[in-house]
C-alpha positions in Angstrom: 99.2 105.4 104.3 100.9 105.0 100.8 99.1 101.4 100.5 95.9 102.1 102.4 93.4 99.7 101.1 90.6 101.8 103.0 91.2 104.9 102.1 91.5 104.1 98.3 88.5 101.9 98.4 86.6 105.3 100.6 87.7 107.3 98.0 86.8 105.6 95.1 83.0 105.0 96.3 82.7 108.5 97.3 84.1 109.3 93.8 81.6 106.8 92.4 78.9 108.4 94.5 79.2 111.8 93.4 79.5 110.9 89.6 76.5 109.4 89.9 75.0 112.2 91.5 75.7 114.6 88.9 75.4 112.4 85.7 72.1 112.2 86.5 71.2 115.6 86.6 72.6 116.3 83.6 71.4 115.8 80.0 74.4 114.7 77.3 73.1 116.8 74.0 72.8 119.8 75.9 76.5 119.1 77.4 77.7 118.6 73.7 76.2 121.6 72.8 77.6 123.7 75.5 81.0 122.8 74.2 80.5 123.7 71.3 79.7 126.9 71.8 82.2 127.8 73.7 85.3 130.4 72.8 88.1 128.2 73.6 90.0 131.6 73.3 89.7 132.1 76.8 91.7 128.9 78.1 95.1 130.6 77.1 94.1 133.9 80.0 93.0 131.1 82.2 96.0 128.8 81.8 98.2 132.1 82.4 96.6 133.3 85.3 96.2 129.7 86.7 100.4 129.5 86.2 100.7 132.6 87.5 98.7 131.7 90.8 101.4 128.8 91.7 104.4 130.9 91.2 102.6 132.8 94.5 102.1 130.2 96.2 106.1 128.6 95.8 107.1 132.4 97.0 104.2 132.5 99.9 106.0 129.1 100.7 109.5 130.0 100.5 107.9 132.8 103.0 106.5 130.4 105.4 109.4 128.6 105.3 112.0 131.4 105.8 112.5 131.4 109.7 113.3 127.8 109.7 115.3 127.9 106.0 115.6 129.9 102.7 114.8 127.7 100.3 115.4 129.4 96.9 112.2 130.4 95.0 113.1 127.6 92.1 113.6 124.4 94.8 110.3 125.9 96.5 108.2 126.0 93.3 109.4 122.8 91.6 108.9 120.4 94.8 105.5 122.3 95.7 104.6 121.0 91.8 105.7 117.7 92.6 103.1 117.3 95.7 100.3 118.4 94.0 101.1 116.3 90.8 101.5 113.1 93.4 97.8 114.3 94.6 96.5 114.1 90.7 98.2 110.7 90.6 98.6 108.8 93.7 95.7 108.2 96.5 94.5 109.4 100.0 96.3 113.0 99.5 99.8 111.5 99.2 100.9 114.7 97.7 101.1 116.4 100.9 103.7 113.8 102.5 105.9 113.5 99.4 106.3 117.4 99.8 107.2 117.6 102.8 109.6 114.3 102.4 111.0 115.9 99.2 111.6 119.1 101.0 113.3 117.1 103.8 115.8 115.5 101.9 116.8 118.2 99.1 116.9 120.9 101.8 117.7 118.9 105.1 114.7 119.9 107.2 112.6 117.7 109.1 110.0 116.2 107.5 107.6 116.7 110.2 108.6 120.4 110.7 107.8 120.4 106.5 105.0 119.2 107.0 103.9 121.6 109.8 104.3 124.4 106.7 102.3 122.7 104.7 99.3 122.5 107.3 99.8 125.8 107.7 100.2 126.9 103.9 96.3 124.6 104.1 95.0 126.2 106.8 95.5 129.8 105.4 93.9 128.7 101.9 90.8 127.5 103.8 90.6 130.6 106.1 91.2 133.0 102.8 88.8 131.3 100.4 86.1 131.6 103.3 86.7 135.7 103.8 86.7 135.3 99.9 82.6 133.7 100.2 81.9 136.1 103.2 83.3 139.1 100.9 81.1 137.6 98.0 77.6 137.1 99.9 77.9 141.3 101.1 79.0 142.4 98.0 77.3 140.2 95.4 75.0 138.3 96.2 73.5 134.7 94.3 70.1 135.5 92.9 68.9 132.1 93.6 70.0 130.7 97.3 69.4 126.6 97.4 69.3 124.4 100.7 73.0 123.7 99.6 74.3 126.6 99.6 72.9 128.0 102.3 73.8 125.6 105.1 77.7 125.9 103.3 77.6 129.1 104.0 76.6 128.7 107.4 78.9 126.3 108.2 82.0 128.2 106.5 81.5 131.0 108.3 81.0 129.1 111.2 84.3 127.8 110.5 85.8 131.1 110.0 85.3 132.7 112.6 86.0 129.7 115.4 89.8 129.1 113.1 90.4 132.7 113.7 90.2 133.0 117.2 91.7 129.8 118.0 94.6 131.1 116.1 94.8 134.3 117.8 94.8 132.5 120.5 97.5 129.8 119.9 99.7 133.0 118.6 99.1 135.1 121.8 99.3 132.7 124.5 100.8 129.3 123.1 101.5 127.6 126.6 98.6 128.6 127.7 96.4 127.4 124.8 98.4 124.0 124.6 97.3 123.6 128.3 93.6 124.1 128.0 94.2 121.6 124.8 95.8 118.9 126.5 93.3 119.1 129.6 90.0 118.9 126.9 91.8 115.5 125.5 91.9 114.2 128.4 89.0 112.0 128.2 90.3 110.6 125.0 91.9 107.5 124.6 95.6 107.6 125.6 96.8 106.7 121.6 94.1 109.4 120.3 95.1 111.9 122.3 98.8 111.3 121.5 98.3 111.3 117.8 96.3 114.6 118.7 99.1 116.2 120.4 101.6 115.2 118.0 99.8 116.6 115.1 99.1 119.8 117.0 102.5 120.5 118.0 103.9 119.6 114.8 100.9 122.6 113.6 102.5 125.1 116.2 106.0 125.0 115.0 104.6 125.8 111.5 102.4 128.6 113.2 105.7 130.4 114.4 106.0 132.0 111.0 103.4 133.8 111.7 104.9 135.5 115.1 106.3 138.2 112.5 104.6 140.8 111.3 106.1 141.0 108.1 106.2 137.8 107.6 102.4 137.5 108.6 101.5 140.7 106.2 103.1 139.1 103.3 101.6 135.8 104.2 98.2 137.2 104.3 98.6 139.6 101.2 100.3 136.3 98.9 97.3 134.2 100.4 94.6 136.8 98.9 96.8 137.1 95.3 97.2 133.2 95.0 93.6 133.0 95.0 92.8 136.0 93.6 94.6 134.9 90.4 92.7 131.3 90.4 89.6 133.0 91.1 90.3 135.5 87.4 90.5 132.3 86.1 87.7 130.7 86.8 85.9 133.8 85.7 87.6 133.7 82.2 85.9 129.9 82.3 82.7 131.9 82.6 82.9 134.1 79.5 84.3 131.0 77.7 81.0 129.4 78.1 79.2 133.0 77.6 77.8 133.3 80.9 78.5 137.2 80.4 75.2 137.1 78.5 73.0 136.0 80.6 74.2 137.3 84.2 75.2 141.4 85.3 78.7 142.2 86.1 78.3 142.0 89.6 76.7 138.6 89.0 79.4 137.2 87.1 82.2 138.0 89.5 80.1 136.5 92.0 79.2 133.5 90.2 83.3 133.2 89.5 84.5 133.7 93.4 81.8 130.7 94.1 82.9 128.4 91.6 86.6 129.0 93.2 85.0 128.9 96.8 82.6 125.7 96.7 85.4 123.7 94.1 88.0 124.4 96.2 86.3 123.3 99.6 84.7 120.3 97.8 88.0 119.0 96.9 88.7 118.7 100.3 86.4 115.9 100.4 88.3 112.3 100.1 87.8 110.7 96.6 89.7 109.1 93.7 92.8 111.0 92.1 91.7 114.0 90.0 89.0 114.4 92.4 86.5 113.5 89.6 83.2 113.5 90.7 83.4 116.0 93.3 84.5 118.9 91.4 81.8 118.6 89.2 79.3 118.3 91.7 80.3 121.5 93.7 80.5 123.9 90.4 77.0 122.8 89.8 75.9 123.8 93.4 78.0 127.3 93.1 76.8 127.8 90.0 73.4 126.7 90.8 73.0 129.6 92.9 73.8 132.1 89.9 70.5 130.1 88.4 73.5 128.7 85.6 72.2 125.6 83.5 73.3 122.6 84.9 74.8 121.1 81.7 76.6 124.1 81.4 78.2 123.9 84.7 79.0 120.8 84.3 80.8 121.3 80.8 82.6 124.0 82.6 83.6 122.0 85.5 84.9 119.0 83.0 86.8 121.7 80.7 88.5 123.3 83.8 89.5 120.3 85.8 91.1 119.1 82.8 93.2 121.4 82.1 94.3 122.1 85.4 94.6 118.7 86.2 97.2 118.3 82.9 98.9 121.4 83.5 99.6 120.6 87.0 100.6 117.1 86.4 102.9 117.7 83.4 105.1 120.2 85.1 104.9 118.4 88.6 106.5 115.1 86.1 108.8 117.1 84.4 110.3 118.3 87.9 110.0 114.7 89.4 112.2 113.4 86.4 114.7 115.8 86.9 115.4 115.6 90.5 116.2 111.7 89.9 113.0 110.4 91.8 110.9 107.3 91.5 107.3 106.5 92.5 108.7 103.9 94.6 110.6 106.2 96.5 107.5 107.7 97.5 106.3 104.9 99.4 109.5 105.3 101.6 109.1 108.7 101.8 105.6 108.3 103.6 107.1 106.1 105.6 109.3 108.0 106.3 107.6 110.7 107.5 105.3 108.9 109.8 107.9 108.0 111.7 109.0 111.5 112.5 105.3 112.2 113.2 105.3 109.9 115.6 109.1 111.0 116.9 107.1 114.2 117.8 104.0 112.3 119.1 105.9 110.7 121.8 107.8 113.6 122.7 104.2 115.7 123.1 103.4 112.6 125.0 106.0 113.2 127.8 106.1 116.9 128.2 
């Protein structure tokens, strides 16, 4: 995966694709003159709410982790920083695998079973930032709904509600879910429906942190401040570029929880390192429906992946240097990894 040709070359012309989607929407002056009027001010609250927003998610980690290992909040945090900087650097999502690989060998857990977390850590972003849009739409809604945005929302909540009760289900009746799983697959091609079943059961060891209802309270309660605290800062991006003026105060928290929504989801999409392009593109759709200037989305989109992207990768590098580790480690560690995967395949294959 670390050397995949395809999925760098995918990447890059998606990145390419959606650059060139927004460039040419956009006029350069009017860019240059929404930067300069903006109160830069603002990017110190962001930046602290922003750091603020990863120190929940290490302890929502350290959380998810607890019933297999307590890893202390500072291992947690630092190796968590070290995936995502690998996902501003390296290709095809790396980041996720070097987690879970640096996880396995500082703290001796499996590195599929670290993994498993991490699907689990992704799968409660997406469900959250999806109430987060539902929550939005009732309470403030976009003056101006586009094509766009209105099939996302479909779709999301689409999404929403089918992830819910499949989890529900998984949590309440696990054999019984895995059953009805394995007999749909059927019809799949026996190394599909392996890989399928590996990844799933890998997915369901993660999923028994949630058997608690402690644990499954504080999960839920971390997931909604983690985001909660990204979502005040992309708000603070919108009084930095004076939005505050021109929308009400309803408007402007809507046109905030948006941009954190439709950025967030958009990222999701494979493209280059940075995920240039893409972010760009889906704060001018978000912000599009809160009737924002395009060139001033887009200045805001460019101001506030930068910093993130810098922030994130400076401590993530500061943490890799001091744990001793090399980027050609990380090649092994994918490695690595896959083959545990596919330890857990094989044994999903014969039970």
């Amino acid at each position: 995966m670390f050397n995949s040709k395809k999925g760098q070359l995918l990447g890059l012309l998606v990145t390419l694709f959606f650059l060139a989607l927004v460039l040419t929407r956009i006029q350069f002056d009017k860019v240059g003159n929404a930067f300069s009027q903006a109160n830069y001010f603002y990017l110190i609250p962001a930046i602290t709410v922003t750091m603020l927003g990863y120190f929940a998610r290490a302890y929502r980690w350290q959380i998810i982790l607890k019933p297999t290992k307590l890893v202390p909040f500072k291992q947690s945090y630092s190796i968590m920083m070290i995936g995502f900087m690998a996902n501003n650097l390296l290709p095809a999502r790396i980041g996720e695998f070097v987690r879970a690989y640096t996880l396995g060998a500082q703290e001796e857990i499996s590195k599929s079973l670290s993994l498993a977390t991490i699907v689990l850590e992704r799968v409660c972003d997406g469900l959250t930032l999806i109430a987060l849009m539902g929550f939005s739409l009732m309470i403030f809604p976009s003056p101006h709904q586009t094509g766009d945005v209105a099939f996302i929302e479909f779709f999301s909540t689409t999404v929403f509600i089918g992830a819910i009760i499949f989890l529900v289900f998984l949590l309440v009746r696990e054999k019984l879910a895995l059953k009805i799983i394995s007999l749909v697959m059927r019809p799949l091609p026996n190394r599909i429906e392996k890989k399928v079943q590996g990844l799933l059961m890998s997915f369901v060891l993660g999923l028994h942190a949630l058997k608690r209802r402690t644990t499954l309270v504080g999960i839920v309660g971390l997931s909604l401040l983690v985001w909660s605290l990204e979502g005040s800062s992309y708000y603070l991006m919108l009084w930095a570029f004076n939005l505050q003026d021109k929308m009400s105060p309803l408007q402007l928290i809507g046109a905030g929880i948006f941009l954190l929504v439709f950025v967030n989801l958009g990222t999701m999409v494979p493209s280059a390192p940075g995920f240039i392009g893409v972010y760009q593109v889906a704060a001018v759709i978000a912000l599009g429906a809160y009737s924002v200037d395009e060139n001033i989305a887009f200045s805001l989109a460019i101001l506030t992946n930068t910093f993130q992207y810098v922030l994130v990768t400076a401590i993530g590098l500061f943490f890799f240097s001091r744990m001793n580790l090399s980027f050609k480690s990380l090649k092994a560690s994918s490695q690595e990894t896959n083959e545990e995967q596919r330890t857990i395949e094989m044994a999903a294959a014969d039970s």
